[in-house]
Backbone as CSV, one residue per row, in Angstrom:
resi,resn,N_x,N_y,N_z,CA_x,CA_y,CA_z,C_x,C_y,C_z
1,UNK,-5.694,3.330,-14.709,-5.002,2.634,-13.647,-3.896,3.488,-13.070
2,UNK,-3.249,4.449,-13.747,-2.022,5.254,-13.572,-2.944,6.375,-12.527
3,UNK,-3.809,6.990,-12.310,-4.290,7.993,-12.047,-4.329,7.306,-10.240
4,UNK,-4.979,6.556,-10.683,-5.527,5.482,-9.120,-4.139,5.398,-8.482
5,UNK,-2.804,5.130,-9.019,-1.538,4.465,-8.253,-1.499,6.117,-7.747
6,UNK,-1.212,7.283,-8.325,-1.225,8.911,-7.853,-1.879,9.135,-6.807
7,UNK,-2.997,8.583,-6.265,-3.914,8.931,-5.243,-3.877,7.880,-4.385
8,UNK,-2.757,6.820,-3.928,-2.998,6.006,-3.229,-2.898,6.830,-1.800
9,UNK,-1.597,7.308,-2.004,-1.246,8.451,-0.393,-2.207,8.982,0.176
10,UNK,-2.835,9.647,-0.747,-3.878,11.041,-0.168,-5.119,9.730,0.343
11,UNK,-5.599,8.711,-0.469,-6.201,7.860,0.147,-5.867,7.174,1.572
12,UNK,-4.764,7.046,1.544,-4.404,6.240,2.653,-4.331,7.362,3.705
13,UNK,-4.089,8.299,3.742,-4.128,9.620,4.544,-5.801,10.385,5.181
14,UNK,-6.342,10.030,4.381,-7.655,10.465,4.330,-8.382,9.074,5.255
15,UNK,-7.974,7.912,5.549,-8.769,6.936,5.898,-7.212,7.120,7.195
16,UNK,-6.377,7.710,7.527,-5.770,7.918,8.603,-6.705,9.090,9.575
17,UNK,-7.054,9.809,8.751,-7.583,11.178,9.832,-8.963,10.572,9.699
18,UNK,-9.932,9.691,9.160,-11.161,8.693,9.485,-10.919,8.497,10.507
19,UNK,-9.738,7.482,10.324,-9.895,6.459,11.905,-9.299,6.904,13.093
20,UNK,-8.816,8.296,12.841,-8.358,9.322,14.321,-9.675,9.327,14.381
21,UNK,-10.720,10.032,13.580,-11.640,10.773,14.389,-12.629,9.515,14.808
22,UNK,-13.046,8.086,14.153,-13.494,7.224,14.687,-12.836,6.669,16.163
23,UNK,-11.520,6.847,16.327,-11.246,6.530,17.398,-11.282,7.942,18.764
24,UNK,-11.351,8.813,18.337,-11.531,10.273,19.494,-13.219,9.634,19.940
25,UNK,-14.050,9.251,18.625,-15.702,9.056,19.045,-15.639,7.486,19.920
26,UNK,-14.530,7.421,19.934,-14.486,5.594,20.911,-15.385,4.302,19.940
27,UNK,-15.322,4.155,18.773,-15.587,3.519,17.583,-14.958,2.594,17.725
28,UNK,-13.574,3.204,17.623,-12.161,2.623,16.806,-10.988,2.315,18.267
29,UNK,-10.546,1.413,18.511,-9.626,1.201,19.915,-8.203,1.997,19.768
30,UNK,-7.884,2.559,20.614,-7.084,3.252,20.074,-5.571,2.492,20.100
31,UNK,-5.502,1.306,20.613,-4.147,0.693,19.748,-4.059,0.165,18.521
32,UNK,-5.302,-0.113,17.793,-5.388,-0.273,16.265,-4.884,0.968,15.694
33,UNK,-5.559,2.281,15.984,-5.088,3.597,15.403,-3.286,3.944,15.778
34,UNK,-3.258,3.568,16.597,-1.526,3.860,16.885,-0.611,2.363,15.873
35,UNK,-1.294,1.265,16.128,-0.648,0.746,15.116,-0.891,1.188,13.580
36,UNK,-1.722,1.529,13.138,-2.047,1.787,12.066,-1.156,3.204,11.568
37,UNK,-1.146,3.821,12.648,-0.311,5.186,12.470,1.250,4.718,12.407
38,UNK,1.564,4.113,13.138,3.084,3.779,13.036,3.211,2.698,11.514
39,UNK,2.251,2.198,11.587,2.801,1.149,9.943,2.675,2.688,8.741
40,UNK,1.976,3.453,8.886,1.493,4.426,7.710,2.799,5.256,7.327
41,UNK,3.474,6.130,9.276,4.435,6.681,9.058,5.526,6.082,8.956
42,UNK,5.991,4.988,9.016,6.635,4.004,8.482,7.212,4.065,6.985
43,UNK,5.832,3.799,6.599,6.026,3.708,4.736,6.275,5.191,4.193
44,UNK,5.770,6.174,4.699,6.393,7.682,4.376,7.393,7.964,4.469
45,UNK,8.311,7.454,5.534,9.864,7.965,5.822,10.700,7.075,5.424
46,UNK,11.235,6.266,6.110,12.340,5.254,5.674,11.755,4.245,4.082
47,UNK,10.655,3.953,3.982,10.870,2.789,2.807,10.258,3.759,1.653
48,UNK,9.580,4.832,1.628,9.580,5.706,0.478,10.473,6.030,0.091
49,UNK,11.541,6.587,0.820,12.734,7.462,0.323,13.685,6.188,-0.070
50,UNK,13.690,5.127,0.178,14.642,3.857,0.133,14.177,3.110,-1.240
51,UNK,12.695,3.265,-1.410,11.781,2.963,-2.600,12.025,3.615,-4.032
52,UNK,12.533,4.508,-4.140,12.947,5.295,-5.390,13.430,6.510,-5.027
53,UNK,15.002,6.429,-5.116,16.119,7.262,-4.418,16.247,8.204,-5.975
54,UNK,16.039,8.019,-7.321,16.573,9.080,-8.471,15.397,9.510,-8.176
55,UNK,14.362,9.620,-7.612,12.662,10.793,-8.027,12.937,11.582,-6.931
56,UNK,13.447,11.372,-5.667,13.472,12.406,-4.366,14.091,13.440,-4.653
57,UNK,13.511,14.583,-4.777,14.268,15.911,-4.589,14.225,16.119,-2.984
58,UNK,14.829,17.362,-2.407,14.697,17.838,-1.322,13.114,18.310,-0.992
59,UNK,12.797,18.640,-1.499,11.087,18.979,-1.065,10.121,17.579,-0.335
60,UNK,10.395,16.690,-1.862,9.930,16.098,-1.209,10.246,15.081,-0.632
61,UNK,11.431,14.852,0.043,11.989,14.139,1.216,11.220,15.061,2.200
62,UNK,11.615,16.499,2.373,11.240,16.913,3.540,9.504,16.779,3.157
63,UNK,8.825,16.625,2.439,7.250,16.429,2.613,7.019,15.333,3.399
64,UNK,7.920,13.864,3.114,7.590,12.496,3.342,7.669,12.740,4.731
65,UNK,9.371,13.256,4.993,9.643,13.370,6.814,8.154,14.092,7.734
66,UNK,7.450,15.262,6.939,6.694,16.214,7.479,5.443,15.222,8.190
67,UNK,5.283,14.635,6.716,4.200,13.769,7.079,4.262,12.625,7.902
68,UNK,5.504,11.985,8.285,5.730,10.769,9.075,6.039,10.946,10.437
69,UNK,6.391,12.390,10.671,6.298,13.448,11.962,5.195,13.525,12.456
70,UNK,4.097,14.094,11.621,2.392,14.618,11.749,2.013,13.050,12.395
71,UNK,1.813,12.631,11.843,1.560,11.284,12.334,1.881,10.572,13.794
72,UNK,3.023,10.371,13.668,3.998,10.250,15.309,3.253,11.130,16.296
73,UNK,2.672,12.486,15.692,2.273,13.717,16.495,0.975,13.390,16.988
74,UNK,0.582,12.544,15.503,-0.646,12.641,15.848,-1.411,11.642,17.309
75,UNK,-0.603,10.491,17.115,-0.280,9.456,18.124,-0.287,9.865,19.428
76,UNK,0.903,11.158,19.458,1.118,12.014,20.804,-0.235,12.094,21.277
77,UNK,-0.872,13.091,20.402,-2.009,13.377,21.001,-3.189,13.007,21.567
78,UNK,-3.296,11.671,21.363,-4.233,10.683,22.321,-3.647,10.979,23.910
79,UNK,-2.150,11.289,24.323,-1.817,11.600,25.508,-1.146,12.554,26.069
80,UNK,-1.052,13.574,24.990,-0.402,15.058,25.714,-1.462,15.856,25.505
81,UNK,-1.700,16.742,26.801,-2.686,17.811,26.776,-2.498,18.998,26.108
82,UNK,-1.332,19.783,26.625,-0.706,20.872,26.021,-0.525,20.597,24.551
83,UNK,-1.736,21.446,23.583,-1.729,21.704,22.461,-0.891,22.375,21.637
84,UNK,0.203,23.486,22.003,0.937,24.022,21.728,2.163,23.946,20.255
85,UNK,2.375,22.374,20.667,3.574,21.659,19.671,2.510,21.292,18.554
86,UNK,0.980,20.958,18.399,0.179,20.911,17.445,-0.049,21.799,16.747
87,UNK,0.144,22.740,17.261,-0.528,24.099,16.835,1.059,24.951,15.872
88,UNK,2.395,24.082,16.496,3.549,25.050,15.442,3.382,23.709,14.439
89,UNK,3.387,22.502,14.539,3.355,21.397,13.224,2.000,22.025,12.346
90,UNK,0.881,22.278,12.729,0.448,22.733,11.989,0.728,23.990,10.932
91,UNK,1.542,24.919,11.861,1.950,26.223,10.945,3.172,25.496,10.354
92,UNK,3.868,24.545,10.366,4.737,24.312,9.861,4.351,23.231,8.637
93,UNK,3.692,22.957,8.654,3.081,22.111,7.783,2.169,22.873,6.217
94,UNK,1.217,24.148,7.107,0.900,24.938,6.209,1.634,25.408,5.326
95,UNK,2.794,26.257,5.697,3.855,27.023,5.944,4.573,26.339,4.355
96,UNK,5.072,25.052,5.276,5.505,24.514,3.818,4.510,24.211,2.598
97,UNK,3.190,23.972,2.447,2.258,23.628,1.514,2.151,25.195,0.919
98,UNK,2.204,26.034,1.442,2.270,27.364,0.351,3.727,28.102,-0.478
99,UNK,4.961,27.460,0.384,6.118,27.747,-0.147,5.979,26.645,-1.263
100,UNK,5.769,25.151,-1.126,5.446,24.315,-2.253,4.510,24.749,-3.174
101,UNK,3.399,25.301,-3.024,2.874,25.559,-3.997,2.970,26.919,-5.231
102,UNK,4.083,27.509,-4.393,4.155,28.849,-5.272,5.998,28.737,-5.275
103,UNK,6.697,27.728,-5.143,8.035,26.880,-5.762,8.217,26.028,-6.188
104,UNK,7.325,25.302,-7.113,7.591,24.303,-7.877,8.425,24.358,-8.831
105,UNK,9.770,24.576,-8.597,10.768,24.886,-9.716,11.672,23.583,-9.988
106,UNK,11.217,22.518,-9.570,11.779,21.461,-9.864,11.387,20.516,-11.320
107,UNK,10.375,21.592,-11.984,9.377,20.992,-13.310,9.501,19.276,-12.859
108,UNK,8.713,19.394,-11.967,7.837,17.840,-11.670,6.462,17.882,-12.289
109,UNK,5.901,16.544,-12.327,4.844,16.903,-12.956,3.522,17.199,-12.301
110,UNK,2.585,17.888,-12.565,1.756,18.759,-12.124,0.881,17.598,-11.116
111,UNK,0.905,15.660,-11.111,0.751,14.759,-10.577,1.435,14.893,-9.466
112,UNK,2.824,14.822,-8.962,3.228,14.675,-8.146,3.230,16.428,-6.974
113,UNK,2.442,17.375,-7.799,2.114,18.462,-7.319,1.315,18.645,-6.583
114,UNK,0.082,17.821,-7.263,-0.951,17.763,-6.259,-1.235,16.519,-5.630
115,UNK,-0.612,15.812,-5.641,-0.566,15.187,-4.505,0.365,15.627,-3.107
116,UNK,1.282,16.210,-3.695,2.069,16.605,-2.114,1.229,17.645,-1.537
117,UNK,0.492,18.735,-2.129,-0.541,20.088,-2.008,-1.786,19.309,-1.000
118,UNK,-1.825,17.604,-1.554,-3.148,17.388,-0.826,-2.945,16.607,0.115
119,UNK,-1.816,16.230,0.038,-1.207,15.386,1.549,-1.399,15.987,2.916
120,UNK,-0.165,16.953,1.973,-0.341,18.274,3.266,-2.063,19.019,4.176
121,UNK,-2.628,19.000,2.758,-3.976,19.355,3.248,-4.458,18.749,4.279
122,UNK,-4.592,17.253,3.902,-5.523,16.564,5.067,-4.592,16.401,6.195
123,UNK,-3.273,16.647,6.225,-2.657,16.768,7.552,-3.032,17.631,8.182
124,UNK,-3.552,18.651,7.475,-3.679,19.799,8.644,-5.301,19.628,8.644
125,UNK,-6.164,18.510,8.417,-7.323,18.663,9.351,-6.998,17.377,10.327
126,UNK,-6.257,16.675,10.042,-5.806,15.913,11.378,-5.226,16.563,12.717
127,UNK,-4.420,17.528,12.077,-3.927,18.380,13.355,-5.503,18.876,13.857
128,UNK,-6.131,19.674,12.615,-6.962,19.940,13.416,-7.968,19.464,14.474
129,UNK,-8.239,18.375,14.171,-8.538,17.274,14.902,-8.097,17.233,16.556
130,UNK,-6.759,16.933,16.255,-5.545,16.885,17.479,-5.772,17.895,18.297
131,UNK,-5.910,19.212,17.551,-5.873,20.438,18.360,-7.329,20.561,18.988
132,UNK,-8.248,20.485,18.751,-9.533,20.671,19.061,-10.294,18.978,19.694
């Protein structure tokens, strides 16, 4: 049961960049996906960090913010053409998933490692998404 509560994010993230790409194929309406995006980045920024204030280090505050940004971004992109600002969130997103993965000096546990490693991941096929 403990393993399942670890993977709720990356789940809920993974059925976020679903229903982008169900909604780019006109499946999915795209004010369900913008609501759905704003309740998601919602729970990443303000009520995560408000949710258990002694576990936040700086990393991963700035992971939660990264990801509740990507999101907002991702929203953008149903209506801005110029790809440009997708294309630095993405390097900025990478960017940080390899400084995280080769600075884990906070001895967290190797759980909360890979989940931030795989958060980040599927953000950047949402960008990719966005971008293409």
């Amino acid at each position: 049961m403990k393993k399942l509560n670890l993977f709720n994010e990356s789940l809920i993230l993974l059925l976020m960049v679903l229903v982008y790409f169900f909604t780019v194929k006109s499946v999915v309406p795209k004010y369900v996906t913008i609501f759905l995006f704003l309740v998601v980045s919602f729970y990443f920024f303000p009520f995560k960090l408000l949710q258990n204030r002694e576990a936040n280090s700086k990393n991963v505050i700035f992971s939660n913010l990264l990801i509740s940004v990507t999101l907002i971004m991702g929203i953008i992109g149903f209506y801005y053409e110029q790809k440009f600002i997708f294309e630095l969130f993405a390097f900025i997103n990478f960017a940080f998933m390899i400084y995280y993965a080769f600075r884990n000096t906070e001895n967290k546990p190797l759980s909360m490692y890979y989940r931030i490693i795989t958060n980040h991941f599927l953000l950047l096929f949402l960008l990719a998404m966005v971008i293409w």
